[in-house]
N, CA, C and O atoms as a Tinker XYZ file with bonds, in Angstrom:
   220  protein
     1  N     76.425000  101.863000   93.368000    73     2
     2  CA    75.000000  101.936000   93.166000    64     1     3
     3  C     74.364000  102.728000   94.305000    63     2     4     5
     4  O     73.499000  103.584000   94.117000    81     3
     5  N     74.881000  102.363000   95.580000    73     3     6
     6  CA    74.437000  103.384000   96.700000    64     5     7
     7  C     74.830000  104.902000   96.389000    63     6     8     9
     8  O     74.004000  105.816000   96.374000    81     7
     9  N     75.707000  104.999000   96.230000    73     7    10
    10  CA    76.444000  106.470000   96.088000    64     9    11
    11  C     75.499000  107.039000   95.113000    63    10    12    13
    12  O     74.853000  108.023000   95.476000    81    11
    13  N     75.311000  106.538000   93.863000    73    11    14
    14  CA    74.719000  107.070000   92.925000    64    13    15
    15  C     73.081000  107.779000   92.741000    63    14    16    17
    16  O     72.592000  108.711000   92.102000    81    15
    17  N     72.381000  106.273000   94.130000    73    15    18
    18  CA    71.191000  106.592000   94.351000    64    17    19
    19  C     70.780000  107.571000   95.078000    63    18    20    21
    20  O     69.659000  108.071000   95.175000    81    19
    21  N     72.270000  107.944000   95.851000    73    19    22
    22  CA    72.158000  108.809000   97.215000    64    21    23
    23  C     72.716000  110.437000   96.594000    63    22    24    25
    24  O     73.025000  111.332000   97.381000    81    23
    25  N     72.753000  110.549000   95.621000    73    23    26
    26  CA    72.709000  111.863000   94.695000    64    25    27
    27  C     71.624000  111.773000   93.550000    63    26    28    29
    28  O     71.737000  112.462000   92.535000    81    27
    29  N     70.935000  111.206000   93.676000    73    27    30
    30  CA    69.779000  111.086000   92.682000    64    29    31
    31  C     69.619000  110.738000   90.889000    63    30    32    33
    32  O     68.812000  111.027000   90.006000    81    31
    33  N     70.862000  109.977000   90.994000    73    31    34
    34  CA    70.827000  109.265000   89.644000    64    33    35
    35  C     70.042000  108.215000   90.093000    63    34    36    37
    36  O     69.619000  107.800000   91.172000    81    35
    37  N     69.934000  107.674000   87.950000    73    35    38
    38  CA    68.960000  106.608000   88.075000    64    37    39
    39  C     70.128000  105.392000   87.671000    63    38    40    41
    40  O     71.021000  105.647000   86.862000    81    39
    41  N     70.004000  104.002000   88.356000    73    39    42
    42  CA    70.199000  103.187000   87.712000    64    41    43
    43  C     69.866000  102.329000   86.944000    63    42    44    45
    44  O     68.650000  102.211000   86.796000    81    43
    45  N     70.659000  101.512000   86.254000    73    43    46
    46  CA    69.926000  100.472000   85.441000    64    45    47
    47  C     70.567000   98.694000   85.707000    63    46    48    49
    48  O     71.546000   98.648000   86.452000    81    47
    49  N     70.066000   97.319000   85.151000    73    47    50
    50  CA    70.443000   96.818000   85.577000    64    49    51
    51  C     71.010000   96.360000   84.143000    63    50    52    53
    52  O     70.372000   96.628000   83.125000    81    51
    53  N     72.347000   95.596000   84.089000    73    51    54
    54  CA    73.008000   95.462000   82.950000    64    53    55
    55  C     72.476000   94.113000   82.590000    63    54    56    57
    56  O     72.156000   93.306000   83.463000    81    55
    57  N     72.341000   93.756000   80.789000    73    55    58
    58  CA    72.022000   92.545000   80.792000    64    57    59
    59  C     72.842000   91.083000   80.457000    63    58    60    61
    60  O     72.538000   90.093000   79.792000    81    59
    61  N     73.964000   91.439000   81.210000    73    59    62
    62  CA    74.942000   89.913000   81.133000    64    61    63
    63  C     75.733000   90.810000   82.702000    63    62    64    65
    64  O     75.525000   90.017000   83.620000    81    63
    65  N     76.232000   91.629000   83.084000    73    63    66
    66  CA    76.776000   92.383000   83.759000    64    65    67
    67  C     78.308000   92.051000   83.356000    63    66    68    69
    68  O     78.666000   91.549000   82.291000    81    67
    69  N     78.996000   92.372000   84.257000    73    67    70
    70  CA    80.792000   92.294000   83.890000    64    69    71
    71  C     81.102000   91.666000   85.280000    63    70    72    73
    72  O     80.700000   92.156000   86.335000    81    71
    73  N     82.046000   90.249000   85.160000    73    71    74
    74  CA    82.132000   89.488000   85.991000    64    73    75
    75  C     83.800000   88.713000   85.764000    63    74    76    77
    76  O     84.144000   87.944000   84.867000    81    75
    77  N     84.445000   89.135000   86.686000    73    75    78
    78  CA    85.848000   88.178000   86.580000    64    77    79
    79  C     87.417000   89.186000   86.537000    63    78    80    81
    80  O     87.651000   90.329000   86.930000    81    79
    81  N     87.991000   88.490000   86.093000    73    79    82
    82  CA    89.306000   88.997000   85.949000    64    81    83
    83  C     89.679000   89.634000   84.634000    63    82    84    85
    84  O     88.625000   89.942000   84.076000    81    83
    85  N     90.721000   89.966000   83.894000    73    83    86
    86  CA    91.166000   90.456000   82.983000    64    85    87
    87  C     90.578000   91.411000   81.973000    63    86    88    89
    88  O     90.738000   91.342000   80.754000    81    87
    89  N     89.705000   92.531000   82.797000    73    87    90
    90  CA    88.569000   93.509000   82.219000    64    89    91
    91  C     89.959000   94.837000   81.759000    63    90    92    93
    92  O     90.462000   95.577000   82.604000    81    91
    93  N     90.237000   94.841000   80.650000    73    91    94
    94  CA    91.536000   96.000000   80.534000    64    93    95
    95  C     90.537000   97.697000   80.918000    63    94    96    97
    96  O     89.468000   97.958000   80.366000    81    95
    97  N     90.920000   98.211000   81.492000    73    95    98
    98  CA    90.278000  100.113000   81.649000    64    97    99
    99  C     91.591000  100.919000   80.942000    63    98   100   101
   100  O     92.721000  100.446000   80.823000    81    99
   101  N     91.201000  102.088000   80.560000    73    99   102
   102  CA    92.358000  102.977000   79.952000    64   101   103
   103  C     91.967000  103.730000   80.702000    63   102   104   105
   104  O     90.752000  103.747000   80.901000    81   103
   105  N     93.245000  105.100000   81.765000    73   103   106
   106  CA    92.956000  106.069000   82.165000    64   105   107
   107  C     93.336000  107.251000   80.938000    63   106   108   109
   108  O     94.411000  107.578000   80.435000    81   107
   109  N     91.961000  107.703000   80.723000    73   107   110
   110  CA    92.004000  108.822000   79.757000    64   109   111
   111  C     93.019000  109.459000   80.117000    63   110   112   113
   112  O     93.754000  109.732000   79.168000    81   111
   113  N     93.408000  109.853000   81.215000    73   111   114
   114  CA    93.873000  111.101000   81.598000    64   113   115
   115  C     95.744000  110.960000   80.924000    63   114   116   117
   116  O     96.432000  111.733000   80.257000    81   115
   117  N     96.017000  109.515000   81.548000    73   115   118
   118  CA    97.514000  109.191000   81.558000    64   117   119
   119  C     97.889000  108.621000   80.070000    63   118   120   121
   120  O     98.923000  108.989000   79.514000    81   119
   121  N     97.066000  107.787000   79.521000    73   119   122
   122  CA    96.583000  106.929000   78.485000    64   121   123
   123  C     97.071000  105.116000   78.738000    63   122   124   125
   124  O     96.866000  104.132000   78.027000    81   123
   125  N     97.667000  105.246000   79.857000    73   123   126
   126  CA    97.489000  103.541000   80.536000    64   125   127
   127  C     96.580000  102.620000   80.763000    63   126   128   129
   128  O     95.495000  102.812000   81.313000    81   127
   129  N     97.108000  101.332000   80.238000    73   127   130
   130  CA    95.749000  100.293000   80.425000    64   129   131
   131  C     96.542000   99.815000   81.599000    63   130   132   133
   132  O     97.740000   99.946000   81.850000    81   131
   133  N     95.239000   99.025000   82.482000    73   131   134
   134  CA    95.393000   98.621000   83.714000    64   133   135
   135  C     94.245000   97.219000   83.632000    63   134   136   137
   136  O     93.057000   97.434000   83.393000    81   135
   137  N     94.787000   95.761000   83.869000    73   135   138
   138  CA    93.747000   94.827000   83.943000    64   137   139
   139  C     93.345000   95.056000   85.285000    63   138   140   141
   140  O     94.210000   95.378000   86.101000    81   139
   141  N     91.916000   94.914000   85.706000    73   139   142
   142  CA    90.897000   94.893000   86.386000    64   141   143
   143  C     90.325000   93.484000   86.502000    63   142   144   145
   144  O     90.595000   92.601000   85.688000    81   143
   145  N     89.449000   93.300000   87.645000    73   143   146
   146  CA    88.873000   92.455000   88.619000    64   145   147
   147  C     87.379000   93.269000   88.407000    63   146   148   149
   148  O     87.241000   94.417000   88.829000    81   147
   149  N     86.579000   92.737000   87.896000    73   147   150
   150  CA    84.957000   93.523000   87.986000    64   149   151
   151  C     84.563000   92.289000   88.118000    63   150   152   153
   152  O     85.042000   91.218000   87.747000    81   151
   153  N     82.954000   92.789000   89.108000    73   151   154
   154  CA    81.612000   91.942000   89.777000    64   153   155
   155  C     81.250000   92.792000   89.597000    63   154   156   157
   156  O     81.834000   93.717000   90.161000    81   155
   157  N     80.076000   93.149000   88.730000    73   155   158
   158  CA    78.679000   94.476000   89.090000    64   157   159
   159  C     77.792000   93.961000   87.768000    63   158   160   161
   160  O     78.230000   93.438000   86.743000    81   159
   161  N     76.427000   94.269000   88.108000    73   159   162
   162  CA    75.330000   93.627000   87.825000    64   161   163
   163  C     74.510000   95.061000   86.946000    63   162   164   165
   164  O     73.684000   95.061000   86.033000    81   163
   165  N     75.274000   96.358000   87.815000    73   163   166
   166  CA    73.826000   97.483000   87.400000    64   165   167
   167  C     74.970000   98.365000   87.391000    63   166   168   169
   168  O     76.004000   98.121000   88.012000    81   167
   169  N     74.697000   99.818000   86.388000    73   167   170
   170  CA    75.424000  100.827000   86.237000    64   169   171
   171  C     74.372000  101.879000   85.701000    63   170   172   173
   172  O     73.316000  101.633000   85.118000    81   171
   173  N     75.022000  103.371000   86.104000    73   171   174
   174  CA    74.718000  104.252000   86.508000    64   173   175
   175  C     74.465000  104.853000   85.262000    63   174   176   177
   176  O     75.264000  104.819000   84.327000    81   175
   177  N     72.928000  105.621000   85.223000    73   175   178
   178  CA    73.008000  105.749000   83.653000    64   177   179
   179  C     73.384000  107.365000   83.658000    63   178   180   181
   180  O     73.178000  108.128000   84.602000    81   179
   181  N     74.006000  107.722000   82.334000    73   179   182
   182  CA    74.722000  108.817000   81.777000    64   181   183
   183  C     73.785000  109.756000   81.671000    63   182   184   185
   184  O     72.703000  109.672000   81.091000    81   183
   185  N     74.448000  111.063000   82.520000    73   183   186
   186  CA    73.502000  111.977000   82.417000    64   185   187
   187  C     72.594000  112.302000   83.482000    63   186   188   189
   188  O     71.866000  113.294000   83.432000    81   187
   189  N     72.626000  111.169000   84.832000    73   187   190
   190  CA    71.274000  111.650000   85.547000    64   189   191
   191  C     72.045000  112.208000   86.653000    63   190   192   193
   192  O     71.463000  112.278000   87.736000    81   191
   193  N     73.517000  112.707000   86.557000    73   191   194
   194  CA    73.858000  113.336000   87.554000    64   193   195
   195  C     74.336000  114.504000   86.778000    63   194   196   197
   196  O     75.446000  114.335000   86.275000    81   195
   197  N     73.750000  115.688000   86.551000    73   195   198
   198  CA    74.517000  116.752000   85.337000    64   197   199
   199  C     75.133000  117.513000   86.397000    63   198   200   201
   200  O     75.868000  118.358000   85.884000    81   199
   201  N     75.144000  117.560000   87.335000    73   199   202
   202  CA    76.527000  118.586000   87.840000    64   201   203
   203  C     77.899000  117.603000   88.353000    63   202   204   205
   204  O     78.977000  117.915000   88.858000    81   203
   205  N     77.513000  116.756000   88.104000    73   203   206
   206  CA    78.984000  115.618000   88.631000    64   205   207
   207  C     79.571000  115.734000   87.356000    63   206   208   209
   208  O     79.110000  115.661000   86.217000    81   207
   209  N     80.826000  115.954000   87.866000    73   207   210
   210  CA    82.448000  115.728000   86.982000    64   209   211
   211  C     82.523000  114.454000   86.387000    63   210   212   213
   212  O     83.348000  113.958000   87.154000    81   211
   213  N     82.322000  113.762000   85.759000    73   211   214
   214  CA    82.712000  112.323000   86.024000    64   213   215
   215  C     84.549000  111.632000   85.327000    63   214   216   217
   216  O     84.774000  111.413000   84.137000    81   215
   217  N     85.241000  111.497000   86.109000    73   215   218
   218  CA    86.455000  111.017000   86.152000    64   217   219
   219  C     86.979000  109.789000   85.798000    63   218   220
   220  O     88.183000  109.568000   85.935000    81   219
């Protein structure tokens, strides 16, 4: 959320957020799922950084 604010995206605040253990992510790139550990409340909305890559 710092990083994001500190390139001039906007955030938002999520309304249940994502909290705990067993959150599966896929890396597009490889096509592997990986379980995850997420705490975060607010995410970065799409689009307010148009020259960032996003990975």
């Amino acid at each position: 959320q710092l990083l994001a604010g500190a390139l001039g995206a906007e955030t938002f605040k999520l309304p249940f957020g994502h909290h705990g253990g067993n959150h599966p992510v896929r890396n597009l790139t490889t096509g592997t799922v990986e379980i995850t550990s997420q705490n975060h409340n607010y995410c970065v909305a799409e689009g307010s950084i148009p020259a960032a890559d996003l990975t």
